[in-house]
C-alpha positions, -999 to 999 in steps of 0.1 A, spaced: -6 -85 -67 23 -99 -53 48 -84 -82 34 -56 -74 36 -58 -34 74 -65 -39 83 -43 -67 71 -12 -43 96 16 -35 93 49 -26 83 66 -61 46 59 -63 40 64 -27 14 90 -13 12 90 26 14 69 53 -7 68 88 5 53 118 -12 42 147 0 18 181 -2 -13 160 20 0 135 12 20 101 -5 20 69 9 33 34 -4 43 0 5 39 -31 -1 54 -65 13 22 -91 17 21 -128 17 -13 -136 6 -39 -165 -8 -2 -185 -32 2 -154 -31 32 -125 -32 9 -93 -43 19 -56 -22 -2 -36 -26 -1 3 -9 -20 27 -5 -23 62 24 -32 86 18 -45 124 44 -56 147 29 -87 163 55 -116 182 83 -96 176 78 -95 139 65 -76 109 34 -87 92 23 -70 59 -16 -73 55 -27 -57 19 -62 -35 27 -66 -28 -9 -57 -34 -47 -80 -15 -72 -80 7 -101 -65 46 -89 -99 68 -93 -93 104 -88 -127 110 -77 -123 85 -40 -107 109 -14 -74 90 -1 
């Protein structure tokens, strides 16, 4: 997960949603031969960013993002 986490970029990413804590992104990953669903979510707490990951599964094109 975390080569992954810090290997993201803009390429694989779908959408983002942002709300008064701060915003959460999606991504669409093709790593290790598998289709990854990689979500994450950045708040602003103390005067700094924290990352918490939501999700980390197998893509399926049948789950609505």
């Amino acid at each position: 997960m975390r080569q992954v986490l810090l290997s993201l970029s803009a390429d694989p990413w779908k959408f983002s949603e942002q709300d008064e804590k701060g915003w959460v992104d999606v991504y669409r990953v093709l790593k290790f031969n598998r289709l990854l669903w990689v979500k994450i979510k950045i708040e602003q707490r103390f005067a700094k960013d924290q990352v918490i990951l939501i999700s980390f599964h197998d893509w399926d094109d049948e789950i609505p993002i």
